[in-house]
CHARMM-style PDB file with segment names, atoms N, HN, CA, C and O in Angstrom:
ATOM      1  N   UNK     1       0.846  -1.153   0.000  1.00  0.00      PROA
ATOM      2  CA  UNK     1       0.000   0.000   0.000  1.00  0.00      PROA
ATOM      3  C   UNK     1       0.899   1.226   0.000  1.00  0.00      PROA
ATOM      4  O   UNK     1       1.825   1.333   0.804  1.00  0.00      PROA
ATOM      5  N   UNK     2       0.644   2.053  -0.819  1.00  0.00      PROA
ATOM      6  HN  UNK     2      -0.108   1.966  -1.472  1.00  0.00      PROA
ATOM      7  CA  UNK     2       1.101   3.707  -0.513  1.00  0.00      PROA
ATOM      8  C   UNK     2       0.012   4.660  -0.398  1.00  0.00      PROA
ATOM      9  O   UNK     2      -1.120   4.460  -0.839  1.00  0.00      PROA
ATOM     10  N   UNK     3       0.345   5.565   0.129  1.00  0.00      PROA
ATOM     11  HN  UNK     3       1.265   5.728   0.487  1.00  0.00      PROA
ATOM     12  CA  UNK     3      -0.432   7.011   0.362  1.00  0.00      PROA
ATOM     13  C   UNK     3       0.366   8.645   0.308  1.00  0.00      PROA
ATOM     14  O   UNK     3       1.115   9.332   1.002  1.00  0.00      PROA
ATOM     15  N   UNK     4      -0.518   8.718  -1.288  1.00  0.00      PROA
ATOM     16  HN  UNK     4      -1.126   8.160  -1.853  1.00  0.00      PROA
ATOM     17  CA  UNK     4      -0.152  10.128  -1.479  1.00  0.00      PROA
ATOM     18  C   UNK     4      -0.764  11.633  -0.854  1.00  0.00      PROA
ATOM     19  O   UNK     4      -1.144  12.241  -1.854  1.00  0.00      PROA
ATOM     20  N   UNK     5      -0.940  12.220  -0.014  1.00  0.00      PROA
ATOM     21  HN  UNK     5      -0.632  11.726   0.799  1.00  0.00      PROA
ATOM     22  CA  UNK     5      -1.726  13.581   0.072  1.00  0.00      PROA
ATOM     23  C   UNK     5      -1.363  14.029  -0.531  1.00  0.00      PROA
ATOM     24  O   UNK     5      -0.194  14.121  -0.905  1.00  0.00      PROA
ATOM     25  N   UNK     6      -2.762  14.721  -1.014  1.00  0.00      PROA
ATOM     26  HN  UNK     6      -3.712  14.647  -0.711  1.00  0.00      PROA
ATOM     27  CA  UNK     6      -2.767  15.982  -2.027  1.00  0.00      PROA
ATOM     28  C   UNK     6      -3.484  17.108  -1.693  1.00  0.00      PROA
ATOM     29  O   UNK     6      -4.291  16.915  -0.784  1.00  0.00      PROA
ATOM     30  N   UNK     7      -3.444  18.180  -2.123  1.00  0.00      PROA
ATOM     31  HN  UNK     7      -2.788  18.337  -2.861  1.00  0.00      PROA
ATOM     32  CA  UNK     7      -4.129  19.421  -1.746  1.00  0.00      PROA
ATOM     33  C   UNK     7      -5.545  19.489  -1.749  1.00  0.00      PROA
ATOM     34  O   UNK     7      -6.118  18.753  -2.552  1.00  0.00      PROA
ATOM     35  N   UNK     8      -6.306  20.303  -0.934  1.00  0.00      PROA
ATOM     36  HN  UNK     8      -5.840  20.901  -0.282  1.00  0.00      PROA
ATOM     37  CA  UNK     8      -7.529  20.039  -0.577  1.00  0.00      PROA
ATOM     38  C   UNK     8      -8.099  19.126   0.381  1.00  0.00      PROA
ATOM     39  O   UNK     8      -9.313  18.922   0.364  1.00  0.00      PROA
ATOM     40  N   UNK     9      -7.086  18.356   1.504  1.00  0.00      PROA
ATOM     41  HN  UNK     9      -6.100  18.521   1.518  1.00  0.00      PROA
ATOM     42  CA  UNK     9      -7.399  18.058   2.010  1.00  0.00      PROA
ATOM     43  C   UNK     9      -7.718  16.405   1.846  1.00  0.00      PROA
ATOM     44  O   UNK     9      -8.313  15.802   2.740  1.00  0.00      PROA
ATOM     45  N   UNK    10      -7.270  15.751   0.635  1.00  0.00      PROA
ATOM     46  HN  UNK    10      -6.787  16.240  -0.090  1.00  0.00      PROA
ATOM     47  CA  UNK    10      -7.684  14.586  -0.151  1.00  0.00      PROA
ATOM     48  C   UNK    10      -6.266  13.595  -0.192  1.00  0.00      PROA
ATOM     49  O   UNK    10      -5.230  13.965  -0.743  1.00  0.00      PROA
ATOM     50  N   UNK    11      -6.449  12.079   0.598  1.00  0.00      PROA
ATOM     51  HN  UNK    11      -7.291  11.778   1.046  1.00  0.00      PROA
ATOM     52  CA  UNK    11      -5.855  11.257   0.499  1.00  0.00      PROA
ATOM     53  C   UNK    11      -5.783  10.002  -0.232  1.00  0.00      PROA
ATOM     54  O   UNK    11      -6.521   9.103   0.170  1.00  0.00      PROA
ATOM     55  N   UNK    12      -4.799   9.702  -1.538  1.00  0.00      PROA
ATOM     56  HN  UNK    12      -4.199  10.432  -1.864  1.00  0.00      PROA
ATOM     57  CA  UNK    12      -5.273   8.514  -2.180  1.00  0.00      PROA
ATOM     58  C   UNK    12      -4.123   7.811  -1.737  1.00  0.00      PROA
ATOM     59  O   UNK    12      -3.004   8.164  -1.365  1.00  0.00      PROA
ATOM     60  N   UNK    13      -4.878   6.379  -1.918  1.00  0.00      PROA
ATOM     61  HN  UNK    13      -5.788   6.092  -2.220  1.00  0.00      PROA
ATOM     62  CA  UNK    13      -3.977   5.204  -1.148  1.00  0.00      PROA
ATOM     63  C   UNK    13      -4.278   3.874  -2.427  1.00  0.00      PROA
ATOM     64  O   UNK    13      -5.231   3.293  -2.944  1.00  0.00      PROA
ATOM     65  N   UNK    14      -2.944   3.887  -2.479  1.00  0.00      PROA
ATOM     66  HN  UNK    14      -2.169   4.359  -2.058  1.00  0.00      PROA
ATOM     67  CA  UNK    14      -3.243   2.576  -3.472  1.00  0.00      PROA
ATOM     68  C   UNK    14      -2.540   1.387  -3.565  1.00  0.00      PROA
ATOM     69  O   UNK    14      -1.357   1.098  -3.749  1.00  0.00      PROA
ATOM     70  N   UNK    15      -3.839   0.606  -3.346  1.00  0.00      PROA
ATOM     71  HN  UNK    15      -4.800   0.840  -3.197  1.00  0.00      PROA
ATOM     72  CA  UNK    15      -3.609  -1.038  -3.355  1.00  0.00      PROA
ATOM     73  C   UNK    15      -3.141  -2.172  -3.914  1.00  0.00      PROA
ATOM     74  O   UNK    15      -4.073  -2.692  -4.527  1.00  0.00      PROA
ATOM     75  N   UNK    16      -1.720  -3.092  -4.043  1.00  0.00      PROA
ATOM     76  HN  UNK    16      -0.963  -2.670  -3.544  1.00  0.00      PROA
ATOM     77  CA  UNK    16      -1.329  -3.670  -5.070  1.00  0.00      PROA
ATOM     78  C   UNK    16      -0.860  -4.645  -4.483  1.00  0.00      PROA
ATOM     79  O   UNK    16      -0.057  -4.740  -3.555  1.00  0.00      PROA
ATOM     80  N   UNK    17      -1.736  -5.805  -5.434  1.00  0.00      PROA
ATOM     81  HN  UNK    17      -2.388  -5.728  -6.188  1.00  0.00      PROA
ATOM     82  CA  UNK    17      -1.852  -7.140  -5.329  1.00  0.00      PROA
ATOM     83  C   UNK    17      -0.837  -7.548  -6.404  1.00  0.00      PROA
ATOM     84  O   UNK    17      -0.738  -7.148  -7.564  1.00  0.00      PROA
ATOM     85  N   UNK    18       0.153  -8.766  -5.483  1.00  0.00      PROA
ATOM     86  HN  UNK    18       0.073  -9.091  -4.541  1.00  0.00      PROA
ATOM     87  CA  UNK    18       0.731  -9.204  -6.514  1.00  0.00      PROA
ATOM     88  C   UNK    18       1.792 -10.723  -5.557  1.00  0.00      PROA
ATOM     89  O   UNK    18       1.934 -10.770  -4.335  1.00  0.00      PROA
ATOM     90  N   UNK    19       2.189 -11.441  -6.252  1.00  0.00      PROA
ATOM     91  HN  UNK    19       2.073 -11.402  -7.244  1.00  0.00      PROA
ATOM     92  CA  UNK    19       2.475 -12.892  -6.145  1.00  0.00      PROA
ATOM     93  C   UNK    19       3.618 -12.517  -4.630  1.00  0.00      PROA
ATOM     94  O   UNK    19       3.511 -11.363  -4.217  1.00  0.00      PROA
ATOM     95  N   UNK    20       4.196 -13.039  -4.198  1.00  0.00      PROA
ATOM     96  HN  UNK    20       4.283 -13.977  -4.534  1.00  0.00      PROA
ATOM     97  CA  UNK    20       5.204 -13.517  -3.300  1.00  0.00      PROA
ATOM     98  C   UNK    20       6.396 -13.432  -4.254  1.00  0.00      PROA
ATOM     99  O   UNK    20       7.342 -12.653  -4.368  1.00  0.00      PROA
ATOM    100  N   UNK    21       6.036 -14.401  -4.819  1.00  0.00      PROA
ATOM    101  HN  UNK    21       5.267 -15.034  -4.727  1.00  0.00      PROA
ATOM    102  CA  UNK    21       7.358 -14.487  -5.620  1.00  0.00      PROA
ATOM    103  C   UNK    21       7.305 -14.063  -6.769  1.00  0.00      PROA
ATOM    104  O   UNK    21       6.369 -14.288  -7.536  1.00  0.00      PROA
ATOM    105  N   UNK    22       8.308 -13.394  -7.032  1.00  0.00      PROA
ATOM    106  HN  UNK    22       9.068 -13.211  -6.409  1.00  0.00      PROA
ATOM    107  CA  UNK    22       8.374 -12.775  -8.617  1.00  0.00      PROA
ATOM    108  C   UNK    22       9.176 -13.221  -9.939  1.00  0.00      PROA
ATOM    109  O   UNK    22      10.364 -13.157 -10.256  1.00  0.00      PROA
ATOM    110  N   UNK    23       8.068 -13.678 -10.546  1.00  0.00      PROA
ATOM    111  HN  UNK    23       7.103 -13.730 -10.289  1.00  0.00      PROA
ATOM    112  CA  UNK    23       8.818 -14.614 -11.535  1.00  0.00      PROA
ATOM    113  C   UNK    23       8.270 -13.823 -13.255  1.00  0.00      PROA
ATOM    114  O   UNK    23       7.436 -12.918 -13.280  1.00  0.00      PROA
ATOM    115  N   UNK    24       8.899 -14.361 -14.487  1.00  0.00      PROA
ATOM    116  HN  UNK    24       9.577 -15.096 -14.467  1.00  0.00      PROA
ATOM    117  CA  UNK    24       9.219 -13.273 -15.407  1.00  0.00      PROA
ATOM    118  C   UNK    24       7.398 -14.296 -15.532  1.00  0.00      PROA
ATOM    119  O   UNK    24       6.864 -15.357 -15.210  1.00  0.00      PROA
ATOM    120  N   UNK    25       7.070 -12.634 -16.425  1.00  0.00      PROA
ATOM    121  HN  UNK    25       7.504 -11.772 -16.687  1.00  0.00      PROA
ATOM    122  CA  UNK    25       5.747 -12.492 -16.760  1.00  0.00      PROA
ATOM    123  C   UNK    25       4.683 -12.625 -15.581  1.00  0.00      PROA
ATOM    124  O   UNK    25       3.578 -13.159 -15.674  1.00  0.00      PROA
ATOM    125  N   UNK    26       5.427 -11.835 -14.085  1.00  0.00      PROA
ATOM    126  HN  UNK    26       6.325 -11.401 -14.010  1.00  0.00      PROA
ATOM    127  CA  UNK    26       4.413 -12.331 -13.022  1.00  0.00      PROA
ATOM    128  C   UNK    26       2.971 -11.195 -13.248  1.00  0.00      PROA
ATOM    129  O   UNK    26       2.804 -10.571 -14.296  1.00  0.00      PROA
ATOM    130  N   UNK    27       2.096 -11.107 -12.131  1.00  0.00      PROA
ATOM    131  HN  UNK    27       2.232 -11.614 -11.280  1.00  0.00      PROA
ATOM    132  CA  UNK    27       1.199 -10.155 -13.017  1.00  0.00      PROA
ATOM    133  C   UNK    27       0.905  -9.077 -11.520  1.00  0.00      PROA
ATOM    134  O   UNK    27       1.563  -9.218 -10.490  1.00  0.00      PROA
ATOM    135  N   UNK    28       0.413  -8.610 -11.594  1.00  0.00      PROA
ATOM    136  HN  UNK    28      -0.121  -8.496 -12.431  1.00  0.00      PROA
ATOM    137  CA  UNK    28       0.043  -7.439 -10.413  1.00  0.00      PROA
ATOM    138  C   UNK    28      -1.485  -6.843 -10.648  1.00  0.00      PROA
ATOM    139  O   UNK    28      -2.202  -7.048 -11.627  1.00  0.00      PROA
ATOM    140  N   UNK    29      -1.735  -6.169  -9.655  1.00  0.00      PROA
ATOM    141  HN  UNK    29      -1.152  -6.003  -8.859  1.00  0.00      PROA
ATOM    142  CA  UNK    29      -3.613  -5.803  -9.530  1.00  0.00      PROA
ATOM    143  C   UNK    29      -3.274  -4.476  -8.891  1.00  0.00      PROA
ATOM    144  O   UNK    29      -2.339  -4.540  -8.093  1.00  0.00      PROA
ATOM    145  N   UNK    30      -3.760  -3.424  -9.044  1.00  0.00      PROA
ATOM    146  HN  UNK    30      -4.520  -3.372  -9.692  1.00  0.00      PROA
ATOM    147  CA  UNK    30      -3.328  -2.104  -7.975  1.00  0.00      PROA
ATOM    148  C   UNK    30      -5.235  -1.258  -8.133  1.00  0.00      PROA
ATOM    149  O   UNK    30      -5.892  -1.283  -9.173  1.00  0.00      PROA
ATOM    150  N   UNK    31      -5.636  -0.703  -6.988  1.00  0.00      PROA
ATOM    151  HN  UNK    31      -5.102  -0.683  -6.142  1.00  0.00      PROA
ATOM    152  CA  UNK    31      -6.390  -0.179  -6.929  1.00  0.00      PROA
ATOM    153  C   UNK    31      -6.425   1.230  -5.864  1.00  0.00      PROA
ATOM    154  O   UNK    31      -6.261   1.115  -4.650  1.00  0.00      PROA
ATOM    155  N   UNK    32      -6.687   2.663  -6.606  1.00  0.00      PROA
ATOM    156  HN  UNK    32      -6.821   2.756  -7.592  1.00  0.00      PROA
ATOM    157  CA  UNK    32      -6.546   3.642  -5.602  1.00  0.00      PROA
ATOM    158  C   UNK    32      -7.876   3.788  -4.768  1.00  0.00      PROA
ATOM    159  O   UNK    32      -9.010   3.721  -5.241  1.00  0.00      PROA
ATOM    160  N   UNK    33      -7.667   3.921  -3.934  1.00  0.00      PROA
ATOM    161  HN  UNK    33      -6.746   3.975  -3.550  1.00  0.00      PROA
ATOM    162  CA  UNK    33      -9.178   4.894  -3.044  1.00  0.00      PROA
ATOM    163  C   UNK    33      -8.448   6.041  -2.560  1.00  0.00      PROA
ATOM    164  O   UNK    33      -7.319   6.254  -2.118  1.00  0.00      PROA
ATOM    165  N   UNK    34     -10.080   7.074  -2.937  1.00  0.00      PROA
ATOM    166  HN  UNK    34     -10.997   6.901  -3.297  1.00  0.00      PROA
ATOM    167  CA  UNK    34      -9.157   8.629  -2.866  1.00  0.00      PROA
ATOM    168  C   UNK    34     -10.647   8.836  -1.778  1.00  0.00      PROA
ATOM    169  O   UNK    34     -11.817   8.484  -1.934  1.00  0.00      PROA
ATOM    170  N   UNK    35      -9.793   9.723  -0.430  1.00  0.00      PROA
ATOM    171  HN  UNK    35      -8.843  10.009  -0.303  1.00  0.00      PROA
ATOM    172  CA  UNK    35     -11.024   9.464   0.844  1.00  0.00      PROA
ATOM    173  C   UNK    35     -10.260  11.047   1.132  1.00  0.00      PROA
ATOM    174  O   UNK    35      -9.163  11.404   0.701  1.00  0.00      PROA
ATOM    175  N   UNK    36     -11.119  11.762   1.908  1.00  0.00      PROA
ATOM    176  HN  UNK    36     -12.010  11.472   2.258  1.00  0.00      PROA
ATOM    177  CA  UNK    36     -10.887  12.787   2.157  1.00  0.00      PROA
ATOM    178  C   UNK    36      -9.784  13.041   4.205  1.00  0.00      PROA
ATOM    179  O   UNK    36     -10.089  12.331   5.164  1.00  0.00      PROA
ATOM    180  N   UNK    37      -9.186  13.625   4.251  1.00  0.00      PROA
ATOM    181  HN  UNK    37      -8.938  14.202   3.472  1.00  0.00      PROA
ATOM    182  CA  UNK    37      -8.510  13.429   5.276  1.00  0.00      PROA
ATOM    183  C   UNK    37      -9.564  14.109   6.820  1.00  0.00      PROA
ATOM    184  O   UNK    37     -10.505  14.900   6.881  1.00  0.00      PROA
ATOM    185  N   UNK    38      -9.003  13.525   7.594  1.00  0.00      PROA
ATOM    186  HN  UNK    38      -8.238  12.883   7.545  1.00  0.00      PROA
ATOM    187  CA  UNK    38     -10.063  13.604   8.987  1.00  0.00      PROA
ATOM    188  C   UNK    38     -11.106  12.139   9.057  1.00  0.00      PROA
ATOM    189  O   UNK    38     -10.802  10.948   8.991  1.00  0.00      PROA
ATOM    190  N   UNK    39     -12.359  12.785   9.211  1.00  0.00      PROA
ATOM    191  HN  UNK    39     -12.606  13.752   9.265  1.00  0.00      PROA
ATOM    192  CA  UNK    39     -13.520  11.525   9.658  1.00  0.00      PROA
ATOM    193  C   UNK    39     -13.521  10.451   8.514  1.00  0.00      PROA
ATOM    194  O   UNK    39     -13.733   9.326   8.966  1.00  0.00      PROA
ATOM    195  N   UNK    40     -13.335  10.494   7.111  1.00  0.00      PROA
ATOM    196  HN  UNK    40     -13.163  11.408   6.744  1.00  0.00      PROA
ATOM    197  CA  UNK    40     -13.704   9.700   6.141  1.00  0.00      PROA
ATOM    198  C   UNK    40     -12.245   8.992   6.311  1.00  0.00      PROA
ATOM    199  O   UNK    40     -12.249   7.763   6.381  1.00  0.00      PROA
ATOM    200  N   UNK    41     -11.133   9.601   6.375  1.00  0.00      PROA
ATOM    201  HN  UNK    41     -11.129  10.600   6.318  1.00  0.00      PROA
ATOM    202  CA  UNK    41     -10.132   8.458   6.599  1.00  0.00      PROA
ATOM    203  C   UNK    41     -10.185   7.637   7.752  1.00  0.00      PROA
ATOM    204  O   UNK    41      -9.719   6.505   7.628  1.00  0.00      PROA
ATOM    205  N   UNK    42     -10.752   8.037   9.072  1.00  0.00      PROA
ATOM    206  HN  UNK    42     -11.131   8.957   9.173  1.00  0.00      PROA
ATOM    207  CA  UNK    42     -10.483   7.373  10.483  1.00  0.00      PROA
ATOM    208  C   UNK    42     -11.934   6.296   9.975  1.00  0.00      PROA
ATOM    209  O   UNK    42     -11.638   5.190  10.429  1.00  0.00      PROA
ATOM    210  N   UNK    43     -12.629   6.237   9.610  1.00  0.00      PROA
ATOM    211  HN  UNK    43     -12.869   7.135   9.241  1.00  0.00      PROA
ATOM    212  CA  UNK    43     -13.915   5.381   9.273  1.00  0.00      PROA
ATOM    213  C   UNK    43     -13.076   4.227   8.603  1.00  0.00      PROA
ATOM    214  O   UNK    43     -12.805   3.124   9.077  1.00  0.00      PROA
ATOM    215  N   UNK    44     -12.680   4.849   7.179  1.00  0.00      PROA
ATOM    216  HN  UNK    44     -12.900   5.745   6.794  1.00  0.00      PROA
ATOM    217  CA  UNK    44     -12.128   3.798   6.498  1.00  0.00      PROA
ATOM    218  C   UNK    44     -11.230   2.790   7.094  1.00  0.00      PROA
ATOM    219  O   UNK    44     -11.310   1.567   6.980  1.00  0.00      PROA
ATOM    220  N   UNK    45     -10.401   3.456   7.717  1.00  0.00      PROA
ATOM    221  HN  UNK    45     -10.336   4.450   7.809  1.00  0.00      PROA
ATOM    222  CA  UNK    45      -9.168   2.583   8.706  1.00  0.00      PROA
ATOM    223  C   UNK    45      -9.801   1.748   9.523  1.00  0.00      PROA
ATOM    224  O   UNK    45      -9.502   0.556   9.585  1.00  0.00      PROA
ATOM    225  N   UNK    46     -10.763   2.312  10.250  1.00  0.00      PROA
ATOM    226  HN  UNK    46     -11.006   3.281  10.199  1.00  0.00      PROA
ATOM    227  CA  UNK    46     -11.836   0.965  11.015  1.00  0.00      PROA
ATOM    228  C   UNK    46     -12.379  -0.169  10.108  1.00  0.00      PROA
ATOM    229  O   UNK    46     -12.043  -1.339   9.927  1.00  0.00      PROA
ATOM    230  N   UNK    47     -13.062   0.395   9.757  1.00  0.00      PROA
ATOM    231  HN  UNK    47     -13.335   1.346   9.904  1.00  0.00      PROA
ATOM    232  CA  UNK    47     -13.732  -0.844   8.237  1.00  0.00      PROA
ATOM    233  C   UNK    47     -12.448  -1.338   8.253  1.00  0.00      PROA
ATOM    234  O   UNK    47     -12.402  -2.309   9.008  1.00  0.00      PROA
ATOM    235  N   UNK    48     -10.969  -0.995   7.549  1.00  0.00      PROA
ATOM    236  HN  UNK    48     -11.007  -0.206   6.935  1.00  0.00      PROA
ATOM    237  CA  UNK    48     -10.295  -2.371   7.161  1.00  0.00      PROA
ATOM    238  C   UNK    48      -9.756  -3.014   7.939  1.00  0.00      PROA
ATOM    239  O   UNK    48      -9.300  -4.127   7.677  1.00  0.00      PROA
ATOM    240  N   UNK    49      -9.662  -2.256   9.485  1.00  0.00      PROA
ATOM    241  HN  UNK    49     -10.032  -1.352   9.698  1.00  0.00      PROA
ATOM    242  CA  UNK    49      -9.383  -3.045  10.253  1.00  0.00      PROA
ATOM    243  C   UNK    49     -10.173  -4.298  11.127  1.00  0.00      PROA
ATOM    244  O   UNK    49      -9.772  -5.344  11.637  1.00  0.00      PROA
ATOM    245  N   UNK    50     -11.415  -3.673  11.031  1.00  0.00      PROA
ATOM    246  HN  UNK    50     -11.741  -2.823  10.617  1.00  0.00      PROA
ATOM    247  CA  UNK    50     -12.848  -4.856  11.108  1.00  0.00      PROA
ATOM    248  C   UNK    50     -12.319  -5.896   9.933  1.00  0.00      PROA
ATOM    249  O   UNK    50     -11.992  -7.037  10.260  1.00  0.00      PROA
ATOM    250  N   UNK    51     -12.262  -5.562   8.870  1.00  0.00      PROA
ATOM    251  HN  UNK    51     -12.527  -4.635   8.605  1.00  0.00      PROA
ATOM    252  CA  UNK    51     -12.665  -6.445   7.957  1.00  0.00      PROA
ATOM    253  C   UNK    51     -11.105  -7.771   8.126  1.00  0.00      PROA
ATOM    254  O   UNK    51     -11.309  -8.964   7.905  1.00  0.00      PROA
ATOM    255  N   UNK    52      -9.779  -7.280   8.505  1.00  0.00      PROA
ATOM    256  HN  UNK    52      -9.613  -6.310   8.685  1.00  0.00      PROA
ATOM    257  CA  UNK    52      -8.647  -7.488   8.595  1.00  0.00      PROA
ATOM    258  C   UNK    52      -8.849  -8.705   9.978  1.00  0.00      PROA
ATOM    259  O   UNK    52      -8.564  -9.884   9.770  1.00  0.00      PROA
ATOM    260  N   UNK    53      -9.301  -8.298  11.192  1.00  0.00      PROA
ATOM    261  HN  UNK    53      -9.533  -7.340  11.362  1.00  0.00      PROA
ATOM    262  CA  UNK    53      -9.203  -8.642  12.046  1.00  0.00      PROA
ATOM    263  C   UNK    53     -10.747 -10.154  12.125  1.00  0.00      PROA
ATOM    264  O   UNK    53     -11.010 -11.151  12.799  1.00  0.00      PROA
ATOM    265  N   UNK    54     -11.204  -9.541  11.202  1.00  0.00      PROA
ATOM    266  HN  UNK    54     -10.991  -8.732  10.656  1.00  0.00      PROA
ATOM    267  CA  UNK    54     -12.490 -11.158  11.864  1.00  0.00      PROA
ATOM    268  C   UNK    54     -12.531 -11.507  10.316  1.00  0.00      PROA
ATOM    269  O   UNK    54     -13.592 -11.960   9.887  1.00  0.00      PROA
ATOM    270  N   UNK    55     -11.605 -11.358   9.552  1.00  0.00      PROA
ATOM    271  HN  UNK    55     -10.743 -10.990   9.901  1.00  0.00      PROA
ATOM    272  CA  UNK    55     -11.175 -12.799   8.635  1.00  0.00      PROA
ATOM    273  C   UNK    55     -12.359 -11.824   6.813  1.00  0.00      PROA
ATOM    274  O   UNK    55     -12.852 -12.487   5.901  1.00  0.00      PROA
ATOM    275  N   UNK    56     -12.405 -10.719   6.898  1.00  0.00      PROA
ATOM    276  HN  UNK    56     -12.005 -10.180   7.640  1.00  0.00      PROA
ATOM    277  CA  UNK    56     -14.009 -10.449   6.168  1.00  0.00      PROA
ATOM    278  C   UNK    56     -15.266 -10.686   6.317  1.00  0.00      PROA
ATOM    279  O   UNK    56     -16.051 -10.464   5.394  1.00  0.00      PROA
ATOM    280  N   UNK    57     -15.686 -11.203   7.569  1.00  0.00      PROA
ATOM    281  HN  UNK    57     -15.049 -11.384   8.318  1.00  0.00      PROA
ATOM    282  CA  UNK    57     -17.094 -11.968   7.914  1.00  0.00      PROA
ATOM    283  C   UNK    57     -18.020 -10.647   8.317  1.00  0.00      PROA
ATOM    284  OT1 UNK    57     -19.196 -10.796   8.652  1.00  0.00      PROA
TER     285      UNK     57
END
């Protein structure tokens, strides 16, 4: 995961899936979420930590 701030108050963080091991022609997945900084980031961080901690259920 990385996280860029940007002006206005707006944080994107982006997600990239990809093998353990890296072998030629391996493949990768990346996805940003752009959440605003303060309450919408501290929400989000709960959610993934709910979701992290009891498996996604």
């Amino acid at each position: 995961m990385s996280a860029v701030f940007s002006s206005g108050g707006h944080i994107a963080l982006t997600w990239t899936l990809r093998p353990r091991r890296t072998a030629a022609g391996g493949w990768s997945a990346a996805v940003t979420t752009r959440l605003e900084a303060g309450e919408q980031m501290a929400s989000f961080a709960a959610d993934v930590r709910h979701f992290v901690e009891d498996g996604g259920h």
